[in-house]
TORROFI-952172 format. One record per residue (C-alpha): residue number from 1; x negated, y negated, z. Coordinates in nm, 4 decimals, m for minus. Each point is the difference from the previous one (the first is absolute). Layout:
REM residues N
+-------+----------+----------+----------+
: gulum :        X :        Y :        Z :
+-------+----------+----------+----------+
:   NUM :        X :        Y :        Z :
...
+-------+----------+----------+----------+
REM end
This chain:
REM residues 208
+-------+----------+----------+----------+
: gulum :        X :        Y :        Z :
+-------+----------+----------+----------+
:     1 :  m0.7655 : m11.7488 :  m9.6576 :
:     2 :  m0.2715 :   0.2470 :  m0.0105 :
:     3 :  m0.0223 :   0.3444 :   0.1106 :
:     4 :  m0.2977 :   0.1525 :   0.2707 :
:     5 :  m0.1365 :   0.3328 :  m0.1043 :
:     6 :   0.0124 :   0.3117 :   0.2522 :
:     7 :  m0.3741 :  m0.0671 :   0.1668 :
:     8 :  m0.1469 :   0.3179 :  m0.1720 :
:     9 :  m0.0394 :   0.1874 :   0.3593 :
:    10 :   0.3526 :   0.0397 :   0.0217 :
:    11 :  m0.0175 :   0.2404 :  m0.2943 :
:    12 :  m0.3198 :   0.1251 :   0.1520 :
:    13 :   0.2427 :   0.0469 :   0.3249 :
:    14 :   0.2476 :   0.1907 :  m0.1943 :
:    15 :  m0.2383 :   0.2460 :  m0.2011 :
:    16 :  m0.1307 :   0.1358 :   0.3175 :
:    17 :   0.3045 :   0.0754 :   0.1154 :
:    18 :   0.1002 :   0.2233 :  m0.3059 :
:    19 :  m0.3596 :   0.1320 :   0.0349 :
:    20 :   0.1228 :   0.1066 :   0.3785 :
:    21 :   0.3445 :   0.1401 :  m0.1949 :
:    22 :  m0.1909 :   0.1919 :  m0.2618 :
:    23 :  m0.2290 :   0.1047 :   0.3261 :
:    24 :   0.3228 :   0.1394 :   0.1178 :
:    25 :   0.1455 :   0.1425 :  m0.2831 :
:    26 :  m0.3308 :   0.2643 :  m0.0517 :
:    27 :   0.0711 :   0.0697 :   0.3894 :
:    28 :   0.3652 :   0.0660 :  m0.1147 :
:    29 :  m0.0954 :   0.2493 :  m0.2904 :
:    30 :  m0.2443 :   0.1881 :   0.1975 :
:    31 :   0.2458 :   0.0464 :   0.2253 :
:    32 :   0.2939 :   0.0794 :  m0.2650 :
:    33 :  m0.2441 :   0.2903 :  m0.1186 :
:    34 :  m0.1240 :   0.1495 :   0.3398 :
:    35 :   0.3636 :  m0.0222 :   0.1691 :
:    36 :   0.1850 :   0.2865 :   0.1625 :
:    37 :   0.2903 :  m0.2050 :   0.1546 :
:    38 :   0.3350 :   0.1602 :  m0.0129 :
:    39 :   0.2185 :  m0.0737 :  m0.3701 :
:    40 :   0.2428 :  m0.2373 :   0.2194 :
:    41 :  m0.2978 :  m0.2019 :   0.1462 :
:    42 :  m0.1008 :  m0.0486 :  m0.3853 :
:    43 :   0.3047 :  m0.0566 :  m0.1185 :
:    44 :   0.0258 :  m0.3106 :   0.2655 :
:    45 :  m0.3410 :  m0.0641 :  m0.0845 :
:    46 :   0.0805 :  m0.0314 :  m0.3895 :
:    47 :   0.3064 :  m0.2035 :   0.1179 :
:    48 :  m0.2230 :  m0.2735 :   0.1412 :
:    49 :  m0.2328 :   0.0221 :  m0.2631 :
:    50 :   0.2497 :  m0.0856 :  m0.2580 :
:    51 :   0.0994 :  m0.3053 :   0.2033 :
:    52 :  m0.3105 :  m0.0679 :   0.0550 :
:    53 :  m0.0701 :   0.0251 :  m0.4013 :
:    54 :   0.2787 :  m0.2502 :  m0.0666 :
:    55 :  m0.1279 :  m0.2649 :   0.2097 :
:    56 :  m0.3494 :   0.0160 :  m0.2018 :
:    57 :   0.1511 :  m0.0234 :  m0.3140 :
:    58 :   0.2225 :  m0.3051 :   0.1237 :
:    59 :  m0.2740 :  m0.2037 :  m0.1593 :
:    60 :  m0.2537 :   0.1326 :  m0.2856 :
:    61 :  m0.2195 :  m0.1068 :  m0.1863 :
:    62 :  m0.0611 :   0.0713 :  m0.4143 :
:    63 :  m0.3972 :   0.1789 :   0.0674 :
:    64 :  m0.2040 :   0.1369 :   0.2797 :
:    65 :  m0.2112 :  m0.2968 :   0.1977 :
:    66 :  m0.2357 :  m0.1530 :  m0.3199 :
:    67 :  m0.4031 :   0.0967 :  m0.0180 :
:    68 :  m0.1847 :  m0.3443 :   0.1010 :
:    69 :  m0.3117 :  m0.0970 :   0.0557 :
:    70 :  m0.0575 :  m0.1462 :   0.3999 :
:    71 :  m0.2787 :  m0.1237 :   0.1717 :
:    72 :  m0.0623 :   0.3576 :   0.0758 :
:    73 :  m0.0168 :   0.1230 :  m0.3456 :
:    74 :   0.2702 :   0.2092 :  m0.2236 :
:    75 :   0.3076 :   0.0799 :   0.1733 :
:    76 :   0.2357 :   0.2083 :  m0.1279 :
:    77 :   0.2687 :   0.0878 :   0.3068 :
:    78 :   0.2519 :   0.1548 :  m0.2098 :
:    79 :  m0.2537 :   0.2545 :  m0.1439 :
:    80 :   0.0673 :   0.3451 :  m0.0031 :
:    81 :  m0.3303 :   0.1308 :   0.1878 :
:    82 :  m0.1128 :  m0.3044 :   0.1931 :
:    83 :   0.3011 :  m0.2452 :   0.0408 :
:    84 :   0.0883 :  m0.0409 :   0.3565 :
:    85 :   0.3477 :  m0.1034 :  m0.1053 :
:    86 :   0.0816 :   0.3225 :  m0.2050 :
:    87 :   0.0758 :   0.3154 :   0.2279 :
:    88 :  m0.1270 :   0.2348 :  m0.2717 :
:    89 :  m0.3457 :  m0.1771 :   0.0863 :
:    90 :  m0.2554 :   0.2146 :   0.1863 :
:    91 :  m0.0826 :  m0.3123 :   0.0616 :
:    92 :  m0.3394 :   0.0547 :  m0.1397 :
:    93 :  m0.2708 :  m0.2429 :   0.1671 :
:    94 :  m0.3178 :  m0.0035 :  m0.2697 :
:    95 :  m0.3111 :  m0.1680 :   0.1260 :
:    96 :  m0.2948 :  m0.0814 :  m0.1869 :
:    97 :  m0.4067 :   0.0451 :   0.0818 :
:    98 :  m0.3007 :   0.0624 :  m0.1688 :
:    99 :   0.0985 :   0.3241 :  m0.1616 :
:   100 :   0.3430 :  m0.0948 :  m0.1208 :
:   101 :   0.3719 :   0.0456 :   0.1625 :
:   102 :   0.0591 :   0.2298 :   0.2852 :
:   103 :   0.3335 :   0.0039 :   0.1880 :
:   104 :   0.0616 :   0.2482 :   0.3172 :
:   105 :   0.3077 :   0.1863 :  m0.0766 :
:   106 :   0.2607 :   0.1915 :   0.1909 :
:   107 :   0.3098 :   0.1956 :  m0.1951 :
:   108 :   0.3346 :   0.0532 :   0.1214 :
:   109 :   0.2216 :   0.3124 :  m0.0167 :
:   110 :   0.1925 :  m0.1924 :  m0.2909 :
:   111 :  m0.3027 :   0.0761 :  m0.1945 :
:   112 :   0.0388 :   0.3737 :   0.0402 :
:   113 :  m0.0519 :   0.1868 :  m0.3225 :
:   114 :  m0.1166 :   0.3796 :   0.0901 :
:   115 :   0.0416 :   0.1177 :   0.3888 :
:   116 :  m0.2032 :  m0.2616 :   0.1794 :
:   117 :  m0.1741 :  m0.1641 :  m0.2510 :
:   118 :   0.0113 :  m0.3209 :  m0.2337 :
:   119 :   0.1958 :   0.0075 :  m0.3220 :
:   120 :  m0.2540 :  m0.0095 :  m0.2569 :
:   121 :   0.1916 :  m0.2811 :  m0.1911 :
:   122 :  m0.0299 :  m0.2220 :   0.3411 :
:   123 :  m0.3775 :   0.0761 :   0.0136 :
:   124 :  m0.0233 :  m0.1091 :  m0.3717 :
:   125 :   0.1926 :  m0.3375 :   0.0693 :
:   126 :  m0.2063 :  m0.1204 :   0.2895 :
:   127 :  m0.3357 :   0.0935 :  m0.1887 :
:   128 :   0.1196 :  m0.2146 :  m0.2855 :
:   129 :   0.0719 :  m0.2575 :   0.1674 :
:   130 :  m0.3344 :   0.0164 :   0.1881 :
:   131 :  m0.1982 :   0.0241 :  m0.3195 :
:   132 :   0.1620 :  m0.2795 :  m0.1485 :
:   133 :  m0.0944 :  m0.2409 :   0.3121 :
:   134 :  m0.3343 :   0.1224 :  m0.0650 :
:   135 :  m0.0208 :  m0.1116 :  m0.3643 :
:   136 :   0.1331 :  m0.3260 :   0.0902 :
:   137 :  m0.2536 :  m0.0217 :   0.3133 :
:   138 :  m0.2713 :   0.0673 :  m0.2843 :
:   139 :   0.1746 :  m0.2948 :  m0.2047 :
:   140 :   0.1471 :   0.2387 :  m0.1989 :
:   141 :   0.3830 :   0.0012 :   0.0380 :
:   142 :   0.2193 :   0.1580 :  m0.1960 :
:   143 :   0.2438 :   0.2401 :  m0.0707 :
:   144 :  m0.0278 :   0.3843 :   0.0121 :
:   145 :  m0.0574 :   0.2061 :  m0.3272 :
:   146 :  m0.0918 :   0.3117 :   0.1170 :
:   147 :  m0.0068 :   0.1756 :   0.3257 :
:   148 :  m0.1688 :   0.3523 :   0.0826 :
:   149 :   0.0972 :   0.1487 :   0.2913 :
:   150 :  m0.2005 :   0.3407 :   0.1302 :
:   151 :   0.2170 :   0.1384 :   0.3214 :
:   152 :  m0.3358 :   0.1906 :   0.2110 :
:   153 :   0.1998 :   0.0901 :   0.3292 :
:   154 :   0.3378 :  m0.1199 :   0.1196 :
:   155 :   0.0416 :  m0.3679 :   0.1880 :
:   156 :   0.1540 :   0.0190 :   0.3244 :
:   157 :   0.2589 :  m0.2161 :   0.1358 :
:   158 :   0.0077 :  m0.1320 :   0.3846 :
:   159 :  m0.4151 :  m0.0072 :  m0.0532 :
:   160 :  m0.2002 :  m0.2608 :  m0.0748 :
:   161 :  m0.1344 :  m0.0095 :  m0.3339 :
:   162 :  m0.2214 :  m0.2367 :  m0.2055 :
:   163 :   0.0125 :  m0.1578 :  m0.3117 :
:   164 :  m0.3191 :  m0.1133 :  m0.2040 :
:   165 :  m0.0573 :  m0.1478 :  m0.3593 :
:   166 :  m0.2362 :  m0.1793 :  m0.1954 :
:   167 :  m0.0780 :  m0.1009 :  m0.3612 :
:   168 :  m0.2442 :   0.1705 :  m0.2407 :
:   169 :  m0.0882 :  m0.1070 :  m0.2729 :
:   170 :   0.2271 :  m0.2437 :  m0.2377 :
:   171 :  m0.0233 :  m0.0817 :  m0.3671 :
:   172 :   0.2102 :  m0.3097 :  m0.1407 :
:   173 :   0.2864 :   0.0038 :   0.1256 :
:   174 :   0.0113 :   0.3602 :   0.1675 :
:   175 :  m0.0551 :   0.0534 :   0.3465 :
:   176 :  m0.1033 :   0.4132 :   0.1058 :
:   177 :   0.0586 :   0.0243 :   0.4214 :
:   178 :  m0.0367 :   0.2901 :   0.1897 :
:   179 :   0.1668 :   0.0703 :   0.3569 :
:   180 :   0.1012 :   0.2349 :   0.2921 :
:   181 :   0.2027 :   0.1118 :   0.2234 :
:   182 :  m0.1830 :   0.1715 :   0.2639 :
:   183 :  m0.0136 :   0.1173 :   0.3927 :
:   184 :  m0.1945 :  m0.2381 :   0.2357 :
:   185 :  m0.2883 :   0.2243 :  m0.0040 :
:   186 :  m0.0246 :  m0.0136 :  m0.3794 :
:   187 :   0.1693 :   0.2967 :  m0.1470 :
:   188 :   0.1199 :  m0.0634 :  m0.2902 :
:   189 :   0.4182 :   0.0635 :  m0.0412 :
:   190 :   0.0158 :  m0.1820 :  m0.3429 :
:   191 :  m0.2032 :  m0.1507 :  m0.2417 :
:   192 :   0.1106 :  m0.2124 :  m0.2754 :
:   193 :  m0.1285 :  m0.1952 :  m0.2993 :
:   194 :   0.1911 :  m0.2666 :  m0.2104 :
:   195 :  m0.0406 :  m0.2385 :  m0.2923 :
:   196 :   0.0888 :  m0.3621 :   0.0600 :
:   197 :   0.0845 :  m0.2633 :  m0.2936 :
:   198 :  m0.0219 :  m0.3317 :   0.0508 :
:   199 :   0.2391 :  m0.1928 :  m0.2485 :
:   200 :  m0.0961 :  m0.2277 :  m0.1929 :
:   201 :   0.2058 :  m0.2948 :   0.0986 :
:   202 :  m0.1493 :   0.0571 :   0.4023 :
:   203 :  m0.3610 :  m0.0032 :  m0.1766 :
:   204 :   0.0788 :  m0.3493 :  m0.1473 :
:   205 :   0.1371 :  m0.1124 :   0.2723 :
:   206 :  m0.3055 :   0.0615 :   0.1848 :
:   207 :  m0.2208 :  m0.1119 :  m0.2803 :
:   208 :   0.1634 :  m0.3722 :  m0.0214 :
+-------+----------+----------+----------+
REM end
């Protein structure tokens, strides 16, 4: 007797539907934070969501989706700034040119820290993340040792901002990337510079 394997689409299948979910989800919490319904419309709403809860956790598994490598590079769905299957997820979209890693982003009121403007916390996770693609578009990866973050004028949400970093200078194992967050026109909103460490099992691994 031998068992068939799911063809590997059908997991494809069933990842882009929980992308869609998670899609949903960041519609939902927008929504939660910008509401003015009456307390017995969200007190039905709450109802449903709890039901609605329930049903998700009927099955679960032990970790978000696992990083992999595809025929489209890294993937990492579950990831906390990129990963089209977490809600939490921007999802940041990084892509790479001549000058580094850019990505077009747009915040949310859920990122709210002072009246109309960014948390500075949020800012500092999406430039991290950015300036770690960088060092690994350089063929540098690694993980972050240091981050500097100088706040020049406050990030807007509901605009569209942009996102650009790029690697240094390294030496051994470190990694030195600067990056932005700035207006289309090229203001400046926040600049950032960070220290990148490439461990030494990921250098041998490379090496052999």
């Amino acid at each position: 007797m031998t068992m068939d394997l799911a063809p590997e689409h059908d997991e494809e299948t069933r990842l882009s539907a929980q992308a869609v979910l998670a899609q949903q989800v960041r519609e939902l919490v927008d929504a939660v934070v910008l509401t003015d319904v009456s307390e017995d419309e969200m007190t039905a709403v709450t109802a449903e969501l709890v039901a609605l809860t329930e049903r998700l956790k009927a099955a679960r598994r032990d970790r978000p989706p696992v990083p992999e490598l595809t025929r489209g590079g890294f993937r990492h769905l579950g990831n906390a700034v990129t990963g089209a299957c977490n809600p939490h997820a921007l999802p940041l979209v990084i892509e790479r040119d001549a000058e580094g890693s850019r990505a077009d982003l747009e915040f949310r009121p859920t990122h709210e820290g002072p009246p109309d403007s960014v948390h500075g916390g949020v800012s500092a996770m999406i430039l991290d993340h950015l300036l770690g693609d960088a060092a690994a578009a350089a063929g540098r990866a690694g993980m972050t040792g240091t981050l500097t973050i100088r706040y020049r004028q406050r990030v807007p949400y509901g605009r569209l901002v942009v996102g650009r970093a790029a690697a240094t200078r390294t030496e051994g194992r470190k990694t030195w990337v600067d990056g932005t967050i700035s207006l289309p026109d090229g203001t400046v909103l926040v600049e950032a510079t960070g220290l990148f460490i490439t461990p030494a099992p990921w250098v041998n691994a490379v090496a052999e």
